[in-house]
C-alpha positions in Angstrom: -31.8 -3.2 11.4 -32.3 -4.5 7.8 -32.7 -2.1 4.9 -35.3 -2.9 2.7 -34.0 -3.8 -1.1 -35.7 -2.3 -4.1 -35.8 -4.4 -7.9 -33.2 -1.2 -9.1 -30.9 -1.5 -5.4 -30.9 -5.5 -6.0 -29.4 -5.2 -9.2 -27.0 -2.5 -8.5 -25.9 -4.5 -5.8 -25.6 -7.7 -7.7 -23.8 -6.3 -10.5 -21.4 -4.8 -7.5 -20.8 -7.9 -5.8 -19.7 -10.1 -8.5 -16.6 -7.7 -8.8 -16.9 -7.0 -5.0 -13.8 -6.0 -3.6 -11.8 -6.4 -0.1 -11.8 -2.2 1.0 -15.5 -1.9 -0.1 -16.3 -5.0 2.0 -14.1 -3.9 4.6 -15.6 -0.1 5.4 -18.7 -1.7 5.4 -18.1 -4.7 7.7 -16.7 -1.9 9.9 -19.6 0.4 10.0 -22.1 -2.6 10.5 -20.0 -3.8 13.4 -22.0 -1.7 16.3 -25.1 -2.1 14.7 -25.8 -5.7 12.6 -26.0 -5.3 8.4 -26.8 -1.6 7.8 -24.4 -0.2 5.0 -23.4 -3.3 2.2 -20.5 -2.6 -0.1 -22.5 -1.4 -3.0 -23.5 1.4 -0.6 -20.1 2.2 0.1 -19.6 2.6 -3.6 -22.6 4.4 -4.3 -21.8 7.1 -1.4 -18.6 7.2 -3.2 -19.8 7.4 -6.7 -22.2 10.1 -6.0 -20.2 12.5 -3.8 -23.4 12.7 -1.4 -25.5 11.1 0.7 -28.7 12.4 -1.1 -28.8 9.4 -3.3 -28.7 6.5 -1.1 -31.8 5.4 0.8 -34.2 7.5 3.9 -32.0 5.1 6.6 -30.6 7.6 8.5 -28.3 5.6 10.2 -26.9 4.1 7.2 -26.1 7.7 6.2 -24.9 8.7 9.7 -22.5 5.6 9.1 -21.1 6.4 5.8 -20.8 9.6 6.7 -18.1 8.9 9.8 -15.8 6.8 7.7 -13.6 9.7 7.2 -13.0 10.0 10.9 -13.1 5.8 11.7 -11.6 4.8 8.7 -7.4 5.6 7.4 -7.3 8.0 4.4 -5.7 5.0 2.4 -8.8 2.3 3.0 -11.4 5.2 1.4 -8.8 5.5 -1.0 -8.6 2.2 -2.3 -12.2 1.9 -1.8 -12.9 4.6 -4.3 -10.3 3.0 -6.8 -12.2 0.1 -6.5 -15.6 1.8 -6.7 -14.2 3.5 -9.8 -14.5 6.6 -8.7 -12.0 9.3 -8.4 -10.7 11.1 -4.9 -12.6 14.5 -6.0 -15.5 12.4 -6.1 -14.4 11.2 -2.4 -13.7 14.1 -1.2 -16.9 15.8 -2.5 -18.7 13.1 0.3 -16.8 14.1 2.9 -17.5 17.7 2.4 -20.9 17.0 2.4 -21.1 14.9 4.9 -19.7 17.2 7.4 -22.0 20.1 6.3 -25.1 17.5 6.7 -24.0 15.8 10.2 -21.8 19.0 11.3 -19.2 16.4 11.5 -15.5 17.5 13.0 -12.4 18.3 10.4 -10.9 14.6 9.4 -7.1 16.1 9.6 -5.7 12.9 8.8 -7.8 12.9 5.0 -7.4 16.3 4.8 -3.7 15.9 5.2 -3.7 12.7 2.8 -5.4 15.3 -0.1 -3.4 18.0 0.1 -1.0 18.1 -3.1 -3.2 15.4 -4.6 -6.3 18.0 -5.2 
């Protein structure tokens, strides 16, 4: 399933990849692994950057994947991935809050658990 890009999405991605970065790339080669080239690393950052879902494009399944990287994915990958997305773990953490209200995901214990004293 391909996403179709936009003038504003092909920028944003260019401008992401020429500082692309190896935990960025790597949640997103993971999500994309069932499924072919969904979710792209500028993706991953701009879930990140936003702190919800709302922002990125109508693909449900792309959301439905960024949304389960806090159950796939170890606390310290989204971690990094954020660093590198420049965005700070509130910021993170405000995504994974959302996502579970929006896909009724299950409690991440293991982020959770990585957050607490941090927050």
């Amino acid at each position: 399933m391909y996403r179709r890009k936009t003038p504003e999405s092909s920028v944003q991605e260019h401008a992401l990849l020429k500082h692309a970065t190896q935990y960025l790339e790597m949640i997103a080669a993971h999500l994309n692994a069932p499924y072919g080239p969904v979710v792209n690393p500028a993706d991953v950052a701009a879930a990140l950057r936003g702190g919800d879902l709302l922002s990125l494009s109508s693909d449900a399944l792309a959301k439905e994947l960024l949304a389960s990287m806090f159950i796939e994915l170890e606390p310290e990958f989204i971690g990094r991935a954020s660093y590198e997305a420049g965005v700070r773990l509130e910021e993170a953490d405000a995504l994974y809050q959302q996502a579970r209200k929006q896909f009724g995901l299950p409690r991440a214990p293991r982020w959770e658990e990585a957050l607490e004293g941090v927050l």
